[in-house]
C-alpha positions, -999 to +999 in steps of 0.1 A: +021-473-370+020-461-336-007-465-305-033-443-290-010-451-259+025-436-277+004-404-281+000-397-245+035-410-240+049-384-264+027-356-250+038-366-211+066-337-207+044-310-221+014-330-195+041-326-170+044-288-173+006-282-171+006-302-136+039-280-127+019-249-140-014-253-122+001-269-086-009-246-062+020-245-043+039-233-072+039-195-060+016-171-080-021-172-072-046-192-091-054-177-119-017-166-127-013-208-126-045-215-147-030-183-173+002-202-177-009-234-179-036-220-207-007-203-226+014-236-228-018-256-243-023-227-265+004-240-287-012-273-288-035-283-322-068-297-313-056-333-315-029-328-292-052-314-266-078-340-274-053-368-262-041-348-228-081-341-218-087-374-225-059-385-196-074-355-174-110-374-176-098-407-167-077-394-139-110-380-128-135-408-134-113-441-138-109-441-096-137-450-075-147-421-053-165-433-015-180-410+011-168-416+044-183-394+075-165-376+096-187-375+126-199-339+125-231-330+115-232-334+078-192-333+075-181-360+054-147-363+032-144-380-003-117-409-008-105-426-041-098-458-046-085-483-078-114-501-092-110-531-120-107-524-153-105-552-177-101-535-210-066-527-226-054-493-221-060-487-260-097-496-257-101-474-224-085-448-246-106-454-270-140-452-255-132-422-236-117-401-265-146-410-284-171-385-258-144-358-261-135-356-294-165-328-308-147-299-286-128-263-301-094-261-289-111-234-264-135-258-250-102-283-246-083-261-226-109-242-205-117-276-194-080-285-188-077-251-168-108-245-152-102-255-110-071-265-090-077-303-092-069-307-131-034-315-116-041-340-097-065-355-123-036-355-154-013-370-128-037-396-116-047-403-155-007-404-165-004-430-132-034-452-144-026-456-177+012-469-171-004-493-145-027-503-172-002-505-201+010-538-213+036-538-247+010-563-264-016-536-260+002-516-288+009-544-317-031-550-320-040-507-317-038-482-340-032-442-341-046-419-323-070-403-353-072-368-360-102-354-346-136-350-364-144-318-387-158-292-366-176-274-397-217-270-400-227-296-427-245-266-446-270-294-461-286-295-428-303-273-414-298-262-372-319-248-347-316-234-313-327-254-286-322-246-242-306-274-226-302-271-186-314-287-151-349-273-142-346-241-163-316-229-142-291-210-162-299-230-196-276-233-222-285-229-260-271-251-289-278-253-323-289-286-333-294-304-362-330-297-369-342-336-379-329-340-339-343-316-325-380-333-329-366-364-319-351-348-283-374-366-256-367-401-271-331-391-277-330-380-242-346-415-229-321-434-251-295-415-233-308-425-198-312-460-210-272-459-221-260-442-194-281-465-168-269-498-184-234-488-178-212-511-159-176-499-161-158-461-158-171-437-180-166-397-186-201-396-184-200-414-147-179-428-118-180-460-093-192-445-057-195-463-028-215-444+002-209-454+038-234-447+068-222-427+100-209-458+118-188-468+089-214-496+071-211-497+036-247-488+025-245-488-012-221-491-044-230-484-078-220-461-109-234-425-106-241-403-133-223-375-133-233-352-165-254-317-179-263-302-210-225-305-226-222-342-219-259-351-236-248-327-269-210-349-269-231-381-265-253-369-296-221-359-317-200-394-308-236-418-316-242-396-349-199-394-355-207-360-371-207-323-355-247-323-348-250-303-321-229-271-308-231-246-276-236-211-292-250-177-268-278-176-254-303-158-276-316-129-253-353-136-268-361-171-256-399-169-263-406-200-287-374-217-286-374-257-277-361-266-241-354-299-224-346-301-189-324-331-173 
């Protein structure tokens, strides 16, 4: 029957040649790297990619990330470190493939392309997970699914809303249009998730924040998230394609907006 974990397993060598692609010491300059490594996940199908971004975000977000000051003015460095995680790797697959699975097969790989640290994030994610993995995990897991329709339900009706921080640079969706008169207390129900948190998340990451003199000061999960992440939260609680990034219309007069 297979395992959620088997499917990254089975798509490590290709996983391996996007972190060989996109290394920066690999001789062409950046973009030539991020155009290779784009071109091998172009022969990818949307499930395939939907299994390697979901290693790239727990590389990201399944470390905990501290501050530490480096005496300067205002020069500080960022260092990771292993935090507990007490679920099986299948259920940490699980709950993270679940935020990412309402993306194009564009959206996968600009996301798996898009700066120089994706590397180090897919390696990281490929390291966790075999740390993480125990054989019993697999007898009690299933498959990893094939990802949700991407098609408009043409029974319901959209419309354009403007989702951004402080009406900088806004992005527009179309959303389903029963949602899109419920978007303050959808908005505060996502808050109220995200804040009761208490583990890694896509949607945030452990920090710890140290003083000048090297005192921890404070440790806690902090959001990390915009427009995009709210619309995937909407789509995963709803398990249907609600909402969808579309352009910017260039008459905004009239249309809904929600800041964050």
């Amino acid at each position: 029957m297979g395992s959620r974990y088997e499917a990254v397993r089975e798509l490590e060598p290709i996983i391996r040649q996007v972190i060989e692609k996109l290394e920066p010491d690999k001789g062409p300059d950046e973009q030539e790297r991020r155009d290779a490594a784009a071109n091998t996940l172009a022969s990818l199908d949307r499930r395939e990619l939907w299994v390697i971004e979901t290693v790239r975000e727990i590389g990201f977000s399944g470390r905990g990330c501290r501050t530490v000051h480096t005496g300067e003015p205002g020069g500080f460095t960022l260092e990771f470190f292993a935090v507990p995680i007490e679920e099986s790797v299948d259920e940490l697959l699980k709950r993270y493939a679940e935020l990412l699975e309402y993306q194009t097969e564009k959206q996968f790989i600009t996301r798996l392309t898009r700066y120089r640290g994706v590397s180090a994030e897919l390696e990281e994610g490929l390291r966790l997970l075999t740390e993480l993995h125990h054989d019993k995990d697999d007898k009690a897991s299933g498959p990893w699914p094939e990802p949700a329709s991407l098609e408009p339900d043409p029974t319901m009706p959209t419309e354009i809303v403007l989702l951004g921080i402080f009406d900088d640079f806004p992005s527009a969706y179309a959303l389903r249009e029963d949602l899109v008169r419920q978007l303050p207390e959808l908005q505060l129900k996502f808050d109220r998730w995200l804040g009761g948190l208490n583990y890694v998340s896509p949607l945030h990451q452990l920090y710890e924040e140290y003083s000048e003199e090297g005192e921890l000061m404070d440790r806690a999960y902090r959001a990390q998230y915009g427009a995009s992440h709210f619309v995937d939260w909407l789509n995963a609680r709803y398990g249907q394609y609600v909402g969808r990034e579309v352009p910017v219309p260039a008459n905004k007069a009239g249309l809904t907006v929600l800041n964050f």
